[in-house]
Every structure is written in C-alpha cells, then in structure tokens.
C-alpha positions in Angstrom: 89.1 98.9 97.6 92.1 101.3 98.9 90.8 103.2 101.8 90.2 107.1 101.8 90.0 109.8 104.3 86.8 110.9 105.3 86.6 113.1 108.2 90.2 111.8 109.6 89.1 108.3 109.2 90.0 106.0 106.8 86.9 104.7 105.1 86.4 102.8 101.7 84.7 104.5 98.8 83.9 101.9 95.6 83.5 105.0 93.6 86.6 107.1 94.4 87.6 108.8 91.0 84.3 108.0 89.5 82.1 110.7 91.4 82.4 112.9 94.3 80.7 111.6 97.5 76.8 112.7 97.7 74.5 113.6 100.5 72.1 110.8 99.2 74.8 108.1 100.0 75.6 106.7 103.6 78.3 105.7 106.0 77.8 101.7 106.8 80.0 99.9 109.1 80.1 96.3 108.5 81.8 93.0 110.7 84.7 91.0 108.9 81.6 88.6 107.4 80.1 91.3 105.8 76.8 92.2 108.2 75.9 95.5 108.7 76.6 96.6 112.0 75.1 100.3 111.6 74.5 103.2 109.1 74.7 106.8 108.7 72.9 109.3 106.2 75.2 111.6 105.1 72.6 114.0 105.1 72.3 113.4 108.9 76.0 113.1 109.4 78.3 115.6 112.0 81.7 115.5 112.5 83.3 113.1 114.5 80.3 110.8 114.3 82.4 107.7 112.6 84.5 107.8 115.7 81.8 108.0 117.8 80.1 105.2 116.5 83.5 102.7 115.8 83.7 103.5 120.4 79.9 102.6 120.6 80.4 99.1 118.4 83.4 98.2 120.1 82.6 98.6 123.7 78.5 97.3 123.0 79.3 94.2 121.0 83.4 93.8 121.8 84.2 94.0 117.7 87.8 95.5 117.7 88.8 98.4 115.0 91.0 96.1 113.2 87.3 93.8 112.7 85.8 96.9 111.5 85.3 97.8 107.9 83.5 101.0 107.2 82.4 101.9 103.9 80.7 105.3 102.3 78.2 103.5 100.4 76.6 105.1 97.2 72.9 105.4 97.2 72.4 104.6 93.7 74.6 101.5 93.6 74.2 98.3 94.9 77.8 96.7 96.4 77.9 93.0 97.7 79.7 92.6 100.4 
C-alpha cells in the first residue's frame, strides 16, 4: 500500500481511489508484526492527534517511527494485517 497524506502525516489507506475517507473509519497504528498498538475514531479525531500519539508510543513502549505503521482503516472492510 503507497502511503498518503493525512493531516501532514503519511498514513496508508487500502482504499485510496476507491472511496473518499469516512467518519465511520479509524486511524490504527500497528508494530512491524502487525499488533495493534492504538486506534482513533475519525469521528473523535483533532488535528495533530497522529503526532501526538506516534510521541506517546515511542517514548511509553520505545517503538521507533521507522517500526511504526499507521493505517486509516475502513469501517466496513476487514484488512489482515
């Protein structure tokens, strides 16, 4: 999946040129194994929040950006990671 911006980060969308992003669907960051480390409701989300939350993850469990991969997940599709 190519990464997109999303609020000055780059995220990965599975649907990019399928359908626009919703307010039903959700921000998830996951580890390099694929666990999910924590999720955001779009319909909850402010600005600057992905940023916030790659700081929190990297100084509370030491995971560095680079380990990161943070995903705008659809709410109507299942993905496998």
């Amino acid at each position: 999946m190519k990464p997109i911006k999303f609020d000055d980060e780059k995220v990965r969308y599975p649907l990019a040129g399928i359908r626009d992003i919703q307010l039903n669907d959700s921000i998830v960051f996951y580890n390099e194994v694929g666990k999910e480390l924590a999720r955001i409701f779009l319909k909850s989300y402010n600005e600057g929040m992905i940023d916030f939350i790659k700081s929190e993850l990297q100084r509370d469990i030491g995971i560095t950006e680079d380990e990161l991969i943070i995903v705008i997940e659809p709410f109507d599709v299942k993905l496998q990671v």
